[in-house]
C-alpha positions in Angstrom: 12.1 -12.6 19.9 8.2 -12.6 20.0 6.5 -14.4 17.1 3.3 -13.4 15.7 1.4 -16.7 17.3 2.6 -15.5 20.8 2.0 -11.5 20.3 -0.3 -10.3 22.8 -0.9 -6.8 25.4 0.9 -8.9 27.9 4.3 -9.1 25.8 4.0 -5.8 23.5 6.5 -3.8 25.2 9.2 -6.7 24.5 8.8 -5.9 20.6 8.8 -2.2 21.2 12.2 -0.1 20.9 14.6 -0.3 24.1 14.3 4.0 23.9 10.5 3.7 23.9 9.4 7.0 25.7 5.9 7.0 24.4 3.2 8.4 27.1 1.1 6.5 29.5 -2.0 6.8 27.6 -0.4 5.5 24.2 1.3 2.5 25.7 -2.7 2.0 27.8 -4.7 2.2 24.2 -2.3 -0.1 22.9 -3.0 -3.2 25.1 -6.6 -2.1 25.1 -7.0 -2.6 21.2 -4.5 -5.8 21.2 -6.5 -7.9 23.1 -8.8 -8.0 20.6 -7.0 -9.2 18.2 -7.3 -12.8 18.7 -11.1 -12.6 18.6 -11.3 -11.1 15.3 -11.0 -13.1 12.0 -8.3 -12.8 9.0 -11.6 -12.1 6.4 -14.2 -10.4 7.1 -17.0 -12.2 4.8 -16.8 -16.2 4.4 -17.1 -15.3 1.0 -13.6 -13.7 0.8 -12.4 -17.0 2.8 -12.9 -19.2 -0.3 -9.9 -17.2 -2.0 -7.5 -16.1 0.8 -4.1 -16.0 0.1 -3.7 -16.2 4.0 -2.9 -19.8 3.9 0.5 -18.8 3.0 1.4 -17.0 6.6 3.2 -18.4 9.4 2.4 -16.7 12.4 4.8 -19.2 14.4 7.8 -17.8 12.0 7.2 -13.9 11.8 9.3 -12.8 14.1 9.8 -9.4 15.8 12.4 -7.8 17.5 13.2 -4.7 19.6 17.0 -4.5 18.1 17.9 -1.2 16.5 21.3 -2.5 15.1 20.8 -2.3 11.3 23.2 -2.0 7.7 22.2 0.5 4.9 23.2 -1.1 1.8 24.3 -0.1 -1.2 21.6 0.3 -3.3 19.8 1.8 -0.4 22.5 4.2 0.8 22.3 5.4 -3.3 18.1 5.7 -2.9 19.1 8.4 -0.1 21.7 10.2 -1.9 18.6 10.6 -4.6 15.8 11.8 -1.9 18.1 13.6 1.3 17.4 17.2 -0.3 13.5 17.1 -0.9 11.0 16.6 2.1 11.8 12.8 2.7 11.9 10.2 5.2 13.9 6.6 5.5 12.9 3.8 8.0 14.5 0.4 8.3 12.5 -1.8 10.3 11.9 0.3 12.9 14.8 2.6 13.2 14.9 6.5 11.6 18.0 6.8 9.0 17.1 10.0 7.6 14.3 12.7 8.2 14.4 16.0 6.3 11.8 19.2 5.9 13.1 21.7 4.0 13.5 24.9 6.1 10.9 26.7 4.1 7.9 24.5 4.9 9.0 23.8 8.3 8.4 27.6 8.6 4.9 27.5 7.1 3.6 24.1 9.9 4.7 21.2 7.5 5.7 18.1 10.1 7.4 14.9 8.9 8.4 12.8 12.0 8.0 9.2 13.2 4.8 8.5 14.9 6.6 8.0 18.4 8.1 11.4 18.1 4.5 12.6 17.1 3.1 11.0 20.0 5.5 13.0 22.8 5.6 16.5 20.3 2.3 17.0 19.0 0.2 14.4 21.0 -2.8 17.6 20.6 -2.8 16.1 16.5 -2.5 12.2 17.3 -4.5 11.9 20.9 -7.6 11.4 18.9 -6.4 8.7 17.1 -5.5 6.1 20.1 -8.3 7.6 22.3 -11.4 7.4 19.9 -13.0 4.6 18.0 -12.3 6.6 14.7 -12.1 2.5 12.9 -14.1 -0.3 13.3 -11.7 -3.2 13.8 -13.2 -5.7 11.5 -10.2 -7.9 11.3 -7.2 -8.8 13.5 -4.8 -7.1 11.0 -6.2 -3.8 11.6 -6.0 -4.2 15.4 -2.3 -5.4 14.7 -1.7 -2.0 12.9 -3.5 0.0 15.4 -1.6 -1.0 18.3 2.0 -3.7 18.2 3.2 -0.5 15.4 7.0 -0.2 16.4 7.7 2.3 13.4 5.5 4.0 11.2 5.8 8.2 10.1 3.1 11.2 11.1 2.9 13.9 8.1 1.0 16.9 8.9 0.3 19.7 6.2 -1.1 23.1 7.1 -4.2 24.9 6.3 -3.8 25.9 2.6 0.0 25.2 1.9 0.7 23.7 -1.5 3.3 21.8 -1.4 5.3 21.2 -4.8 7.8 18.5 -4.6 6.6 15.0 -3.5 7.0 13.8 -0.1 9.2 10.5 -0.2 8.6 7.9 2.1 11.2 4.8 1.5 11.1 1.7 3.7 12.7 -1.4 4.0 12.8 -3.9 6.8 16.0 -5.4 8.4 18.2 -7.9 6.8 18.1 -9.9 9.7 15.0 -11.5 8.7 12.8 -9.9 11.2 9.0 -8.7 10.5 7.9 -4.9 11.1 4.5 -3.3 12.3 4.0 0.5 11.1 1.6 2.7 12.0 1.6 6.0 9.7 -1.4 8.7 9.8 -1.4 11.7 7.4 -3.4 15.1 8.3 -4.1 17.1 5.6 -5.6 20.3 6.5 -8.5 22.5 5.0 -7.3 23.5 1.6 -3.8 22.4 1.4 -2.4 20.4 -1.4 0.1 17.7 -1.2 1.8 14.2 -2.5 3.1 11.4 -0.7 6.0 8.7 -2.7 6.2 5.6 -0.7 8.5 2.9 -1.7 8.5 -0.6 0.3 11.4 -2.8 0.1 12.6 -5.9 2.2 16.3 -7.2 3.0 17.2 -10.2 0.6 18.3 -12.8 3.4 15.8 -15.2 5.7 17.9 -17.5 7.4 19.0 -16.8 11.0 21.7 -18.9 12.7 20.6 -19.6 16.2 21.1 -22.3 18.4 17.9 -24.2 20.2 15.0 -26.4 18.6 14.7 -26.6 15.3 14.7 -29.0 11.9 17.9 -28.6 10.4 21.2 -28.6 12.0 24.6 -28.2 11.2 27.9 -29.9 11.6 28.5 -27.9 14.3 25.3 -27.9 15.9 24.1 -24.6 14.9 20.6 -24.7 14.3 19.5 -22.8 11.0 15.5 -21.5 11.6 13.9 -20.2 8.5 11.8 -16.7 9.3 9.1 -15.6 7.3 9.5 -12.1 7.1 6.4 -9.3 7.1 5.5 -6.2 6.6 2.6 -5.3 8.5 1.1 -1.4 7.8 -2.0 0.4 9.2 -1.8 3.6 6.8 -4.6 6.7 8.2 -5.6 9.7 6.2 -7.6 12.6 7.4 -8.6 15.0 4.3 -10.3 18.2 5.5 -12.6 20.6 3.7 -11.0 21.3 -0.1 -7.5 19.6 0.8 -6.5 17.6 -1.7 -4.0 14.5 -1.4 -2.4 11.8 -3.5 -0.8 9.3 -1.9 1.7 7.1 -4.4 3.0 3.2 -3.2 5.5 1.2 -5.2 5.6 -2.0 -3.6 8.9 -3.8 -4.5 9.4 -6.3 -1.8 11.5 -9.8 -2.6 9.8 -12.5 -3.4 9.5 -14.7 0.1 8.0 -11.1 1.8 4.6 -11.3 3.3 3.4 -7.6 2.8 -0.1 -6.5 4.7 -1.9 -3.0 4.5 -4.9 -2.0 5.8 -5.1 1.9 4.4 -8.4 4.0 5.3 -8.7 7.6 4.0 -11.7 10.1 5.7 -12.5 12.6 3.2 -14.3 16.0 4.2 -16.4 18.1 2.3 -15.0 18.8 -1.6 -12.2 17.6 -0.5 -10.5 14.6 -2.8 -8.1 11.5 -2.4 -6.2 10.5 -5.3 -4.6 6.6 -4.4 -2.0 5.4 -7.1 -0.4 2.4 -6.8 1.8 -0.4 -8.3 2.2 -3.4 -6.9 5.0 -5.8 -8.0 6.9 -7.7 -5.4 6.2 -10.0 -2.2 5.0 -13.7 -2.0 1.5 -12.6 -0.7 0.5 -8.8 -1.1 -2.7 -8.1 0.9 -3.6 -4.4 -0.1 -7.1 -3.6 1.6 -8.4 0.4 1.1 -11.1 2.1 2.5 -12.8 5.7 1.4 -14.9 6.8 3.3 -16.6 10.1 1.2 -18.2 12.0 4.7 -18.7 15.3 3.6 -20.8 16.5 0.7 -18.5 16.7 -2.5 -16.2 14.4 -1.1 -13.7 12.4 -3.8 -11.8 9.3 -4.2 -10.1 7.8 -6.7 -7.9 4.4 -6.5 -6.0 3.2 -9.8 -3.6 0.3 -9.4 -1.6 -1.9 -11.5 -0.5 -5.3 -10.5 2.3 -7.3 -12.2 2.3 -11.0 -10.7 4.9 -13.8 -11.9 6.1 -16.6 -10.4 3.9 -18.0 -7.2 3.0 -14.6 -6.1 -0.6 -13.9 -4.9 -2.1 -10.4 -4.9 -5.4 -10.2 -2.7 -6.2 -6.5 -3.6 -9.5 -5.0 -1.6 -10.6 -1.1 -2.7 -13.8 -0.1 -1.1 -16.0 3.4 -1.6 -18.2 4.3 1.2 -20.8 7.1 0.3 -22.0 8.9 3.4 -22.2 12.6 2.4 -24.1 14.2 -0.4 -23.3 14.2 -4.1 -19.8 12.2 -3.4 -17.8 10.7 -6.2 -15.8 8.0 -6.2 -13.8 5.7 -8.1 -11.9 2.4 -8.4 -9.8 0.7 -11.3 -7.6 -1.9 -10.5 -5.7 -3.9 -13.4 -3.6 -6.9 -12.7 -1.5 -9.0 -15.1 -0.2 -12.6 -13.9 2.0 -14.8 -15.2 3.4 -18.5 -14.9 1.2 -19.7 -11.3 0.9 -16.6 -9.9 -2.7 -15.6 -8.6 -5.0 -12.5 -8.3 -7.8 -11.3 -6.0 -10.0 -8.5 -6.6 -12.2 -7.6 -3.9 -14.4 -4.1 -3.7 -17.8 -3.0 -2.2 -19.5 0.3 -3.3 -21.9 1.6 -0.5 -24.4 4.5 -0.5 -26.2 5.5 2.6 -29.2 6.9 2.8 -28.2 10.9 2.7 -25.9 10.3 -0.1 -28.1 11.1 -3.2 -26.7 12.3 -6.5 -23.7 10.5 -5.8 -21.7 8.5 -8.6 -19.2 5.4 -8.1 -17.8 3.6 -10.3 -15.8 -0.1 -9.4 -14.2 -1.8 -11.6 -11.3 -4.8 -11.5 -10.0 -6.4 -14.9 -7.1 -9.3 -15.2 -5.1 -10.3 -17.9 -3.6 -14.2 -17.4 -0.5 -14.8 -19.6 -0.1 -18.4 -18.9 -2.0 -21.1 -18.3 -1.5 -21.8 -14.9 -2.1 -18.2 -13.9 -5.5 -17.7 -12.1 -7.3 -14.6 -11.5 -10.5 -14.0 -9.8 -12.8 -10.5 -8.9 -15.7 -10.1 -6.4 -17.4 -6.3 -6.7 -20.3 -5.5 -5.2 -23.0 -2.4 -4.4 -24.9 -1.8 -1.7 -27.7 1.6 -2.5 -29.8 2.6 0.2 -30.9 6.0 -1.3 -32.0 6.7 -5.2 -30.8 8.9 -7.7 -27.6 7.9 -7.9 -25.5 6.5 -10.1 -23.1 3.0 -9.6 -21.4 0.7 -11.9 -19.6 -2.3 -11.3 -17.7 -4.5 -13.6 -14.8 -7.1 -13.7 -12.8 -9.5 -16.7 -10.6 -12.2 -16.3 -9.3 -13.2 -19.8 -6.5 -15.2 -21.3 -3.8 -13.2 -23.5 -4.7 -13.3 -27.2 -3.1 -15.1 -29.6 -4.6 -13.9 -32.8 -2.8 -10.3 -30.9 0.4 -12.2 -30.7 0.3 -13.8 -33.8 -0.2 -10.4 -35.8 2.6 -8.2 -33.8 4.4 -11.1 -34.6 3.7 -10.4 -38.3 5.1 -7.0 -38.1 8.3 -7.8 -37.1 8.4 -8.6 -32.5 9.5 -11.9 -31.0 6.6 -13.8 -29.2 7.4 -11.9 -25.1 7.8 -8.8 -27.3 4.5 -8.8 -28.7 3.6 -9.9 -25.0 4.9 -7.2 -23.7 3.2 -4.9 -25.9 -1.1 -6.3 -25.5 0.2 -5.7 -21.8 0.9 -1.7 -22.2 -1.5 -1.6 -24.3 -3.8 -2.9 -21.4 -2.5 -0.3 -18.6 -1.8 3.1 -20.9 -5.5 3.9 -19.7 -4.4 3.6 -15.9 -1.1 5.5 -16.8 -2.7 8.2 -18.8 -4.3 9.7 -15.4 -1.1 9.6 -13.7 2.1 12.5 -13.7 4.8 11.6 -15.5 7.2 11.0 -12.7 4.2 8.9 -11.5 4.1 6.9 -14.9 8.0 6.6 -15.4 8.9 4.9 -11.7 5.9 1.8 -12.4 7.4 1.5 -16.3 10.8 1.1 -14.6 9.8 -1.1 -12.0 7.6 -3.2 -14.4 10.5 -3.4 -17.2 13.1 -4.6 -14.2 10.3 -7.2 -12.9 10.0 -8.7 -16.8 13.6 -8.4 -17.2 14.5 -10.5 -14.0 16.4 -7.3 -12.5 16.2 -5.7 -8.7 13.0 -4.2 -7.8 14.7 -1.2 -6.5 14.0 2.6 -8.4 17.6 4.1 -9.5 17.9 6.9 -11.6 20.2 5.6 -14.1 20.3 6.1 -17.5 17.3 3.6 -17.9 15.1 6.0 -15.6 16.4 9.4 -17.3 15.2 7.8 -20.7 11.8 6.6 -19.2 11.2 9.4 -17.4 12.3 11.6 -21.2 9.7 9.7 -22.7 6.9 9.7 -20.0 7.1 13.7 -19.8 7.1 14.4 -23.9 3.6 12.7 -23.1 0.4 14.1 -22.4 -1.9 13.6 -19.3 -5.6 12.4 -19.9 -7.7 14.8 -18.4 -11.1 13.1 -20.0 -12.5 10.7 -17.5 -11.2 6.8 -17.7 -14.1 5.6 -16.1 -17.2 3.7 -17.8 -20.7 5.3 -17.8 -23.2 4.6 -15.0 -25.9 2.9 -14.8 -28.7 5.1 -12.7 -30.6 4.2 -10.1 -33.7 6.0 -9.5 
């Protein structure tokens, strides 16, 4: 196995599948972009150093391996029951269980395939990607992403197809203990319309038996090495003229699960991408998103909810990059944290110069239910153009107990009247959501307060959340604050 501390373009193709078939050229950018990894930092501003969760990795103990031999089980083998007849995809670590396109849309152009197939079948569509400098690599995770990916999926949808059902995306890595790169890109052509479910999950045992140097040993001289296991993800979207995409995550990962992303979406002109996300499991989730608004009329919108308990950390970066004309974007990230778990809220609005009459809007609030839970947020603008219009704003507050005290009065237990402030603090974030959208983060958030398995089921708990969810009404008035204007 190569560990994380040792990866480099000398040893990639040792962590890459034994049926690798990829082309000359891909295997060539690969190495090209590693070897920059080690020159590159973790954070990109010192600033953002101060409050890094990144402490908490141990490159020496994420392991990677080229092994395909894996077990579905239970609980997933149900998950694919649920998804196998709508346009769906299931990856563990970095083997394909289960790719399906409905006959229809395969007709009409619609691809769903692993990136490696992508790379031999359609290497016209992906080319660009390895070939040009279409990122700046401002940190080593983002190289890692770009080029040691031994999984990941390529989505393609058509010129002006309208796709109705959700594409679902589940992954989970090994339970072998064993870390994962992915590299997924998403094309969304001019004028289609399309949405993208992705589910993370990660196996529930760490410890490998092996035999060589290590701390602990047993009585029969078996050494027992504890792995760190990660999830490492470089997530690409491309949305062309008047396309319009929403891309969904649910992160459920256990609890010892080191869970990266680095997520960039290039949005053309009056085109818009919709990013929805909850975030719930993992020891250290590092979520970083980037918009980049290039064409006049361009976009984005990024809502997520964040449920910390325990010793989790959440180091949550949205950014909105303004480069075409009149582009619109906004960011709302909410984040609840209980016992010692932490919170980071990091975003940047920027406006170039030919960007006038745009609007942003950044915002990142936290609710603390304990004392020892910490939350912190660090937005900032950057305007290089006038008439325009940017807000930024962020709250870190304690729960309040004159709240508690009067649900209390009418009737709830002390962690109901808890759990009811903390609705109360995400129905605006819901409100803009679908109801399928709303229904999966109340199930996941009532199993996380509950102490049940991350894992979405439809049960009889999820038929009566998702009864409730659809009975309600979707806010079509804007959630967002009113600007300030510069002139």
């Amino acid at each position: 196995m190569i560990t994380l501390s040792s990866l480099s373009e000398n040893n990639l193709q040792e962590i890459l599948s034994k049926k690798n078939t990829e082309p000359p050229w891909a295997l060539s950018s690969r190495k090209e972009i590693l070897s920059k990894f080690s020159g590159l930092p973790s954070e990109v501003s010192p600033l953002y150093s101060k409050y890094t969760g990144l402490t908490v990795l141990r490159p020496e103990n994420i392991c990677f391996s080229n092994e395909e031999d894996i077990s579905i089980s239970k609980d997933l083998k149900i998950r694919l029951e649920e998804i196998k007849s709508s346009p769906s995809v299931l990856l563990i670590g970095s083997t394909v269980v289960h790719i399906f396109v409905p006959p229809e849309l395969s007709k009409k152009g619609l691809i769903i395939s692993t990136i490696q197939d992508a790379m031999i079948k359609h290497p016209e569509l992906v080319k660009k990607y390895f070939k040009e400098n279409s990122t700046n690599y401002e940190d080593r995770f983002l190289v890692l992403g770009s080029s040691a990916f031994q999984s990941g999926f390529f989505i393609y949808v058509p010129r002006n197809l309208m796709i109705e059902d959700p594409i679902r995306i589940v992954y989970s890595l090994k339970d072998d203990g064993t870390s994962s790169i992915c590299r997924n890109i998403v094309i969304s052509e001019e004028g289609s319309r399309a949405t993208i479910v992705q589910e993370l999950y990660s196996s529930s045992s760490l410890i490998s038996t092996s035999k060589g140097s290590a701390k602990n040993t047993s009585e029969k001289g078996e050494i027992k090495e504890k792995k760190q296991e990660g999830y490492f993800e470089f997530l690409q979207c491309d949305i062309k003229p008047a396309a319009e995409l929403e891309f969904i995550t649910l992160q459920a990962m256990n609890l010892d699960t080191i869970c990266i992303s680095n997520r960039k979406a290039f949005v053309e002109k009056d085109a818009k991408m919709s990013w929805y996300s909850g975030m719930f499991g993992a020891h250290l989730c590092r979520f970083k998103t980037d918009s980049v608004l290039n064409g006049s009329g361009a976009q984005s919108e990024d809502v997520q909810i964040v449920f910390g308990t325990n010793n989790q950390m959440f180091d949550i970066s949205s950014n909105l990059d303004h480069i075409g004309f009149s582009t619109r974007g906004k960011v709302l990230v909410k984040s609840i944290v209980k016992d010692t778990a932490k919170s980071l809220f990091k975003g940047m609005i920027k406006i170039r110069k030919n960007a006038q009459t745009s609007e942003a809007y950044l915002a990142g609030h936290a609710i603390l239910l304990n004392k020892g839970a910490q939350a912190d947020a660090i937005p900032g603008l950057e305007i290089e153009t006038n008439e325009v219009k940017a807000t930024h704003s962020a709250s870190v507050s304690q729960i309040d107990e004159e709240q508690i005290f009067y649900l209390m009065c009418k009737g709830l237990d002390r962690e109901g009247a808890k759990r009811e402030i903390i609705t109360g603090f995400v129905e605006p974030l819901s409100r803009k959501m679908g109801p399928f959208i709303r229904a999966w983060i109340s199930y996941l958030f009532e199993n996380k307060w509950t102490g049940k398995p991350l894992l979405l089921k439809g049960d009889e708990v999820m038929e009566q959340i998702l009864e409730v969810e659809k009975s309600r009404y979707k806010e079509t008035a804007d959630i967002f604050e009113k600007h300030y204007k510069y002139r």
